[in-house]
N, C-alpha and C positions, 0 to 999 in steps of 0.2 A: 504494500500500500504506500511505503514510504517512497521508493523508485517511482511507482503511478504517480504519485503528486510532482516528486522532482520534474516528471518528463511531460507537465497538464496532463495527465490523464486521471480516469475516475474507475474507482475500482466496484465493479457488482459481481456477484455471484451467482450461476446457473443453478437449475433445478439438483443438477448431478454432484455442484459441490465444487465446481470450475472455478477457475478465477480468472476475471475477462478486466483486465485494463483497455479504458475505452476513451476513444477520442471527444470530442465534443459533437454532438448532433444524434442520428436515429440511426447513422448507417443506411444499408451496409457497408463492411467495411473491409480492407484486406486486412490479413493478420498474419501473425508472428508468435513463436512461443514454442514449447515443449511442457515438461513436467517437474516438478521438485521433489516425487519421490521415486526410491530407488529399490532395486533388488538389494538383497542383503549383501553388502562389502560388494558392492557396485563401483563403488569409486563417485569421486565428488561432482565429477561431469556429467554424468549417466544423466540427463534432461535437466539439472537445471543451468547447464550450459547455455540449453536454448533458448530457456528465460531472460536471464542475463544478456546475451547478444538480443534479444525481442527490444529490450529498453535500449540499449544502444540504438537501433535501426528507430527505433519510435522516437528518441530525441533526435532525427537525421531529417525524418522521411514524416510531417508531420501528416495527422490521416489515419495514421497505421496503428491498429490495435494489437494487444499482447493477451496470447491467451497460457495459461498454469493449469493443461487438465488435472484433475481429481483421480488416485488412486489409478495412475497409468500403466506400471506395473505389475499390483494385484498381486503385490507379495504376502500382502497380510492375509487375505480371504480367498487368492483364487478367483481373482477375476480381471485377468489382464487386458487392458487397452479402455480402462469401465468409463473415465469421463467423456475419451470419444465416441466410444459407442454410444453412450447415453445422448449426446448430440448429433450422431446420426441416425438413429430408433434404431439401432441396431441391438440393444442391449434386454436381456431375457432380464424385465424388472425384477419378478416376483423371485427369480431363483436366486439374482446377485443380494437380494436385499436379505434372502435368508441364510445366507453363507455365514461360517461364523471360521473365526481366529481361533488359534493354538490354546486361547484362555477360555473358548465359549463365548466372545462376545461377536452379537451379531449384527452384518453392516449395516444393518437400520439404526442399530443402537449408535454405533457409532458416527455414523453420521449426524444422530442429534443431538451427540454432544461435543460433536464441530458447529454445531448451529447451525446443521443442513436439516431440511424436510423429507424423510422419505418417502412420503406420500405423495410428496410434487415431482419424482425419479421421475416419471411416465411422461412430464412434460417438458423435458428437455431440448425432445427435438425440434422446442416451437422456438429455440433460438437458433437454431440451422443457419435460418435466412438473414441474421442480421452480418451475414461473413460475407464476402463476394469471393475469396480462397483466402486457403492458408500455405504457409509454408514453414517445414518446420528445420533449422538448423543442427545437429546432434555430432556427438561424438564421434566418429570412426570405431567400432569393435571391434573392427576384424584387423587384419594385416594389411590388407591392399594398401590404402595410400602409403602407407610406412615404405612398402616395396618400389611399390611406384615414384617416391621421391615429390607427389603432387601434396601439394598442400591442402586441395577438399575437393571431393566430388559429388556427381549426381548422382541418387537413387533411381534404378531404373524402373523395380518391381516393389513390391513389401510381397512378405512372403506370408503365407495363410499358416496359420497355427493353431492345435491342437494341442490341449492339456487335458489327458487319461489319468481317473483315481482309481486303481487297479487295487481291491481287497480281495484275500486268498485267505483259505480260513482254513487249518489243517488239523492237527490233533498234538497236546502236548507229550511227549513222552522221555523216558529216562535215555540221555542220551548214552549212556555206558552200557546198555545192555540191551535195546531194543532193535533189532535188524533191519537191515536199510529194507527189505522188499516187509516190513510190518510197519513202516512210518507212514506217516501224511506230512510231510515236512514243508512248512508253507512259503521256507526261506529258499529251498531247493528249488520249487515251482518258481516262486518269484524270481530267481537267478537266471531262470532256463528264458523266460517271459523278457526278461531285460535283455540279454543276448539276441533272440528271436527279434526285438525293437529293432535293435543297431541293422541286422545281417539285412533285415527286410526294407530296410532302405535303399538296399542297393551301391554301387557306386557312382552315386549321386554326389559331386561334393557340398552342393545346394540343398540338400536334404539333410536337415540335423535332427536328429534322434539324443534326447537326454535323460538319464533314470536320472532325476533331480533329487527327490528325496524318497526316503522309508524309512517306516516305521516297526518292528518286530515287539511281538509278545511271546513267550514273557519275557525275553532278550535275557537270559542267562545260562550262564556258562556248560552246564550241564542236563538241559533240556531242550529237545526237537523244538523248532519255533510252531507255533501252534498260530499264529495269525501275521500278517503282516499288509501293512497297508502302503503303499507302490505308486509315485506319481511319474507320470512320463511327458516328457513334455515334444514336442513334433511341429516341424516348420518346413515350408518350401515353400516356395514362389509359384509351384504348380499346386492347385486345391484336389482336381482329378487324382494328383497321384496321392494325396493325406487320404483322402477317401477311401482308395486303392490299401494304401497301405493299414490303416484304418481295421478294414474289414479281414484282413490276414491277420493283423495283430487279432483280434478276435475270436477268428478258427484256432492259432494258436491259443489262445487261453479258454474256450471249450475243452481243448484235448488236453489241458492241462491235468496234474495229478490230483488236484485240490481244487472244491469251488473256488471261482474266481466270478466278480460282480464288478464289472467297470461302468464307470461312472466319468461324462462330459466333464 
């Protein structure tokens, strides 16, 4: 807010929880901006990079609004990209809003007491039209320009992404004395399933496949894991082939050795 006023602009907030620095008048208008939150040990660029250069270009280029979406990574709840979607109706209300964090708290709650409404989520895409386009400035994550010796380039594609919560529910048992063809070992299945991820992607190097996190019960030392809960995370610029791959990761975890229940 303090930056909006340095550069005359006026700061409101979107249904989703956005933070929109806005020039003087009704719009539309073009804009500028990224994010200010981050995956964990993201590093201090990771989006609010693009904020920071948003107010640069907005004290240059008067006109030009800054937008801060809301919860853009979706590290807390599992709902990555949530304030654009929300501004482009893209975003499954009812499901983001009952998602809940590592503690049990859920994003409705949380959002009220940022002193968002989540009752007015549904309405966000009716600020759509006050943008005429965005453009948004970021970090580099990968290697290229590094190689390439260029100082920044163009994004050609974004790539379509897919976050699988993969639960395998096996049976606890002594691990010193139970025989492998008498287990249900749910850490086993899960191992074979993450493997199965990566292979089935192919040699893609566009296709990134990631077992990001699990969870194991009862996770000790001397007992078969008896459940375990498996997020996979899946991107490529082509949606046909997430699809594709999608629905093999699938057969693969039908035939698996332990229920498996995955979950969008």
């Amino acid at each position: 807010a303090g930056q909006a006023r340095a550069a005359g602009l006026r700061v409101e907030r979107d249904p989703a929880g956005s933070l929109w620095a806005l020039p003087a008048g009704d719009g539309p208008w073009w804009a500028t901006g990224s994010h200010l939150d981050s995956v964990r040990a993201g590093g201090r660029f990771d989006g609010p990079l693009g904020v920071a250069a948003g107010f640069a270009v907005a004290e240059r280029a008067p006109g030009v609004a800054v937008l801060a979406f809301a919860d853009e990574e979706g590290a807390r709840f599992n709902t990555p990209t949530f304030g654009s979607r929300a501004l482009a109706g893209r975003l499954d209300v009812a499901d983001a809003l009952a998602r809940t964090d590592d503690d049990g708290v859920a994003l409705a709650d949380a959002m009220r007491a940022f002193g968002a409404d989540p009752g007015a989520l549904a309405a966000a895409p009716s600020w759509l039209p006050r943008l005429r386009g965005f453009l948004e400035l970021h970090i580099d994550q990968t290697r290229d320009l590094a190689s390439l010796g260029a100082p920044a380039g163009e994004v050609r594609a974004l790539a379509s992404r897919l976050r699988l919560a993969l639960e395998l529910t096996g049976r606890a048992d002594h691990a010193g004395t139970t025989r492998r063809e008498e287990r249900a070992d749910a850490l086993a299945a899960a191992a074979r399933l993450i493997v199965a991820a990566d292979e089935l992607a192919g040699d893609d190097p566009d296709f990134l496949v990631t077992a990001s996190r699990i969870l194991v019960e009862p996770n000790a030392f001397t007992t078969v894991p008896a459940r375990v809960r498996l997020w996979i995370d899946a991107r490529t610029p082509d949606p046909a082939r997430l699809e594709s791959w999608r629905a093999a990761l699938g057969e693969r975890a039908a035939a698996a050795a332990v229920p498996v229940e995955v979950r969008v």
